[in-house]
C-alpha positions in Angstrom: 187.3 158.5 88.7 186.2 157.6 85.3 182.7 155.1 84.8 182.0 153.3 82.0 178.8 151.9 82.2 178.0 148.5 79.2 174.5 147.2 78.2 174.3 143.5 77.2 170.8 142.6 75.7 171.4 140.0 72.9 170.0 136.8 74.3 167.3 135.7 77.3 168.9 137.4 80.2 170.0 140.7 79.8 172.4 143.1 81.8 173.7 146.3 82.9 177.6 146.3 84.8 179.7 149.8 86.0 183.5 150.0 86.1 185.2 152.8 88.1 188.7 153.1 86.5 188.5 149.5 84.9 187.7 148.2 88.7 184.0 146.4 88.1 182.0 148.0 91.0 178.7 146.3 89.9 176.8 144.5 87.5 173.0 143.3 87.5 171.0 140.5 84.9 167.6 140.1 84.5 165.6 137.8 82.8 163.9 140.2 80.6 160.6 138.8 79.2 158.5 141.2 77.4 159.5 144.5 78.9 163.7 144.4 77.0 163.7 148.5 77.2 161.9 149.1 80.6 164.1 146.4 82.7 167.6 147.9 80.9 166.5 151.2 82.1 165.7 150.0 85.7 168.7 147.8 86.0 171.2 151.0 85.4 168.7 153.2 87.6 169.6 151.1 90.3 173.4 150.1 89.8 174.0 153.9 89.0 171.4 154.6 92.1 174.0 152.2 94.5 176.9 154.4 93.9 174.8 157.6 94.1 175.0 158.7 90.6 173.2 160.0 87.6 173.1 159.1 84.8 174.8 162.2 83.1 178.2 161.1 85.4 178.8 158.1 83.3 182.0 159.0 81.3 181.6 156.4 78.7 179.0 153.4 77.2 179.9 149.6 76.1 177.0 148.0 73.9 177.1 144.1 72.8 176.4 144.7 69.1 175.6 140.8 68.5 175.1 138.4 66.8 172.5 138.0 69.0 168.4 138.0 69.0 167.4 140.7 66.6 165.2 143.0 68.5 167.2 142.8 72.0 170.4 144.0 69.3 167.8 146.5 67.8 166.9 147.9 71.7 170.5 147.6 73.1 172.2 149.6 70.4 169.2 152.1 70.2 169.6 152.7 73.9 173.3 153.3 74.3 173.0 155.4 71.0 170.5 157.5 72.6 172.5 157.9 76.0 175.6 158.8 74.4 174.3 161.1 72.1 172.1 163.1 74.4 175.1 163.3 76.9 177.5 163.7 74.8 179.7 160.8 75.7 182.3 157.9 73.7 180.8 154.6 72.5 182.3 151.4 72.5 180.8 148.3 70.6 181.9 144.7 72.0 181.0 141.9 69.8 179.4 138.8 72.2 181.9 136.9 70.6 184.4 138.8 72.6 182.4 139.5 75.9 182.1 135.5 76.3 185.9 135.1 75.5 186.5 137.8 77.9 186.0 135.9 80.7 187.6 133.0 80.1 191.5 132.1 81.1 193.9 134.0 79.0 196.1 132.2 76.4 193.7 129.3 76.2 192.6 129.5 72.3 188.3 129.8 72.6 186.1 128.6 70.7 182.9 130.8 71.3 179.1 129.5 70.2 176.4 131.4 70.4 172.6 130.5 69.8 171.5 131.4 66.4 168.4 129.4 65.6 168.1 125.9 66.6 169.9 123.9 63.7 172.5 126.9 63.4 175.3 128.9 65.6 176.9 131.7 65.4 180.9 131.1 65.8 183.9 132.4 66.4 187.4 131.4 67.4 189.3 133.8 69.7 192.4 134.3 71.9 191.5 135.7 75.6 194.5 138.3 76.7 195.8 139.2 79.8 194.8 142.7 78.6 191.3 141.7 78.7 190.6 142.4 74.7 190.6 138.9 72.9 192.3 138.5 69.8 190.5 136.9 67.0 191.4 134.2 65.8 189.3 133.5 62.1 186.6 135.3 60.8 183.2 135.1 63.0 180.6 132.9 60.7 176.9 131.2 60.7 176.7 128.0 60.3 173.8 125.0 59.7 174.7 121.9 61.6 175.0 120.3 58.8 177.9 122.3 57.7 180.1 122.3 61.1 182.7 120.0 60.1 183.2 121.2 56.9 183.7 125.1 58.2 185.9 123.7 61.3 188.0 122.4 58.0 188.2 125.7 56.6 188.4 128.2 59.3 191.7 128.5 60.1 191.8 124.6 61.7 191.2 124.5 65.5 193.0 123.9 68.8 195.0 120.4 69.7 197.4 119.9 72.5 201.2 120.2 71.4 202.1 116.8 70.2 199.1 116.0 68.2 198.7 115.7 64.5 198.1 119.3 63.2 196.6 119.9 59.5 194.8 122.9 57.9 196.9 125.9 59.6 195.4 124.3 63.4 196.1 126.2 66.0 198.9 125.3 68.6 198.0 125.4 72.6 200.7 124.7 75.1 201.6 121.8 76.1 198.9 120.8 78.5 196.8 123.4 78.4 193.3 123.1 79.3 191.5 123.7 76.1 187.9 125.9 76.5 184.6 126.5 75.0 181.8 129.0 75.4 178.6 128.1 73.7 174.6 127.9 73.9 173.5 124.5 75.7 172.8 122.4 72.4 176.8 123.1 71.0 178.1 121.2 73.2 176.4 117.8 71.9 176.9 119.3 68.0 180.6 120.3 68.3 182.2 117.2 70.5 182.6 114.9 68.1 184.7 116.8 66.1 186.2 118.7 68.8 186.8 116.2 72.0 189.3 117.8 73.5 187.4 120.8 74.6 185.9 121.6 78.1 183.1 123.5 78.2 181.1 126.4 80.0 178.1 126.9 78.8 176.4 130.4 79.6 172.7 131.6 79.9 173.9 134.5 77.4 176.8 136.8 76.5 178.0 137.8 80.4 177.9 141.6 80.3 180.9 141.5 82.5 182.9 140.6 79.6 181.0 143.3 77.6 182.5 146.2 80.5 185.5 144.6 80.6 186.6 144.6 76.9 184.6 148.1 76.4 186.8 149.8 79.1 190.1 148.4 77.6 188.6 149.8 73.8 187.7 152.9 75.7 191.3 153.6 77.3 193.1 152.3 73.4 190.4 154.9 71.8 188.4 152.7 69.9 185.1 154.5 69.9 182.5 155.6 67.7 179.8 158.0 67.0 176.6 156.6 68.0 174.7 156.9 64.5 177.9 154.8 63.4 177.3 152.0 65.1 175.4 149.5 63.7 174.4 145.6 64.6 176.6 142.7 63.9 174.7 140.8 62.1 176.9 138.3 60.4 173.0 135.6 59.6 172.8 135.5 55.7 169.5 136.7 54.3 166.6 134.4 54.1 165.0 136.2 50.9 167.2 136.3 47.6 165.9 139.3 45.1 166.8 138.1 41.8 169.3 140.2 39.7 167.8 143.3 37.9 167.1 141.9 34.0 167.2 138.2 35.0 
């Protein structure tokens, strides 16, 4: 038996999951208020606590590393940094971009939209696997409402069923295929006019299912890191400008 235990903690609802051998064996989300730290810690006391384990049996730790809500990133990372340190165990980091395309059907190209603030999202086209690890598909980027269709333009194009006009490098589906999108509620209105033939599943928050999932398949490939090596993806551009020494 090998357990990998992942943290998710970027938006509202955060969440702990288990895997036994890459088999999920549990998984439990919380609305966290306040009290980010204190309900992680519960919510793996008691999904470790169902399968009658400690904490220093876990084998290996996922961590959403964003984008995301910058003090849930802050407390997530801190805490599977600390509990893979202490114990001496691997690290994985999962971007959210990847836990949300991690659940959806494989082969469908995913255009993933995460809340970032509330004329902005953070975005990311990606490929889900049969594997379970998603394949990127352009750059993950920020962008102002304002500036949607002109980064849709220039990122690599975007998904049309076979048989449509394709321009700017756009990305082929099969024939047929049933097109998907991941995204914060308010995408959804901003991103169908320019991209109609998506359907869309709209999520609370990054599902930390996805974040197990894609951080045992890392795990198995050997894709870790030491904790003081892992760091926050935070891909929002500053907000302050220091000018240029000697300008």
């Amino acid at each position: 038996m090998a357990y990998l235990l992942a943290i998710e903690s970027t938006g509202a609802v955060c969440g702990v999951a288990l895997v036994d051998d890459g088999a999920l064996v549990g998984a439990a989300r919380l609305a966290h208020g306040l009290n980010l730290s204190g309900s992680l810690l519960h919510a793996a006391e008691w999904l470790l606590g169902r399968r009658g384990l400690a904490l220093a049996q876990v084998d290996a730790f996922a961590v959403d590393v964003g984008p995301g809500a910058f003090t849930g990133l802050k407390i997530g990372a801190m805490l599977a940094k600390s509990w893979a340190h202490a114990l001496g165990k691997p690290l994985v980091a999962v971007s959210a971009f990847e836990a949300c395309a991690a659940q959806m059907p494989a082969g469908a190209p995913t255009l993933v939209a995460l809340p970032a603030r509330r004329d902005a999202l953070y975005l990311q086209w990606l490929l889900p696997t049969d594997d379970g690890l998603p394949q990127p598909l352009g750059e993950p980027a920020f962008v102002v409402r304002e500036m949607l269709g002109e980064w849709l333009a220039h990122s690599g194009g975007y998904p049309r069923v076979r048989g449509e006009p394709v321009g700017g490098g756009a990305i082929l589906a099969s024939e047929g295929e049933a097109l998907q999108a991941v995204g914060a509620a308010h995408a959804r209105e901003w991103l169908t006019p320019h991209l109609p033939h998506l359907r869309w599943r709209v999520l609370d928050a990054p599902p930390v299912e996805g974040v197990v999932q894609v951080g045992w398949r890392r795990w198995l490939a050997g894709e870790t890191m030491h904790p003081f090596a892992l760091t926050p993806l935070y891909i929002q551009p500053p907000s302050i400008h220091l000018k240029a020494q000697g300008t």
